[in-house]
Each structure stands twice: as C-alpha cells, then as structure tokens.
N, C-alpha and C positions, 0 to 999 in steps of 0.2 A: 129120496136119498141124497139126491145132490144138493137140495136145502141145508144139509146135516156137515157135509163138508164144508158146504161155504160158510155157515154158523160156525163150526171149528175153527178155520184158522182164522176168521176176525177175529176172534177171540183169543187164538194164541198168539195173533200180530199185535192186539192191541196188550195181550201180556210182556209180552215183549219188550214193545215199544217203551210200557209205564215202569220196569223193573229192571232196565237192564240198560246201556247203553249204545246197544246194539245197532237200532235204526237209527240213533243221529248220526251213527258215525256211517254208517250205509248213504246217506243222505245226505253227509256233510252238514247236520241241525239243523237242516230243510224240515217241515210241517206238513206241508200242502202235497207233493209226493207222495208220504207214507200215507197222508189222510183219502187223497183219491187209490191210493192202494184197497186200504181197510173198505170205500164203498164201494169198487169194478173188479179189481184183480188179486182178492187178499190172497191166495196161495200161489202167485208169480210173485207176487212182493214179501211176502214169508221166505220165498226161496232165493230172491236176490238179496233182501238180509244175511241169511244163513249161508251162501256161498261167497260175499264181502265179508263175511265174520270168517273163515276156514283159510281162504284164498288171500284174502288182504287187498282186493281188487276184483272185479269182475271182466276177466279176458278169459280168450279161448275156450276149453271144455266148459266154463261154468256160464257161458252165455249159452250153451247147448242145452244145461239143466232149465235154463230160463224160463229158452225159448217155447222146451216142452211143457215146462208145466204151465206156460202161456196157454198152451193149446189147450191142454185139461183144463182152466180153466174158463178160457172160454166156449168150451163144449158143454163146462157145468154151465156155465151164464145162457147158453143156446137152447137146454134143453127145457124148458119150462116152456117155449114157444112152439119146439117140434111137440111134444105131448099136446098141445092143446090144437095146431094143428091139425094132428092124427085121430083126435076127440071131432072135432069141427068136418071132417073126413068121413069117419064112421057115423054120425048122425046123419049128415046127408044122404049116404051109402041106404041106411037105414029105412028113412024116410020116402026113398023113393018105391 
C-alpha cells in the first residue's frame, strides 16, 4: 500500500513540476531539489510546493505541515524494511 502512495505523488510532483510553475518558483528554478524530492521525499516536497504556492513562503504553521508529512513519509520509505524484517523474524521463529 505504501508503494501506491509513493508512486502517487511522484507522479503528481512530477505533474506538477512539467505543467505548472509551481516548483520553480518553490525552488527558486532550482532542478536538483525537486529532483532529489521526486526520488526520497515526494510527498514532503509535494507539500512544501503546495504550501509555497498558498502561503507565498514557507514559515511557521506551514513548516508544521512539512514536517509531518516529512514523517509519513518517511514511515512510508521505513516500512518495506520493518516487513521484511518481521518476515526474516517469523521464519526463524518458525524454523526453530
């Protein structure tokens, strides 16, 4: 399931990005930013676009939205490791 969100918003940052002016002006027409976004953090950098495009800056409350959704995702980026993990866990379990 967390593959499915992260396949989402690359996909709607990189809509974004090709249709709209939105990220260079987040970025100041930086490249390298949005692009390490789109492969580690695309839904922290989806949402620091989209609160620079509301806000006209990113201070106070809207480093809060950031921050959180920093955390989602990288709980989505975390969790393919805890699964495999818990897999690596219960065969042992298993096995003995």
């Amino acid at each position: 399931m967390s593959w499915l969100l992260a396949l989402f918003s690359r996909v709607a940052l990189l809509v974004v990005w090709l249709t709209t002016p939105l990220v260079n002006r987040a970025f100041h027409g930086g490249w390298i930013l949005p692009l390490l976004g789109i492969l580690f953090l695309p839904i922290t950098t989806l949402t620091y676009v989209l609160v620079y495009d509301i806000t006209g800056s990113v201070t106070g409350w809207g480093w809060l939205w950031v921050v959180l959704v920093c955390l989602l995702d990288l709980a989505a980026n975390s969790y393919p490791a805890r699964s495999a993990a818990r897999a690596r866990r219960t065969r042992e379990g298993v096995s003995r």
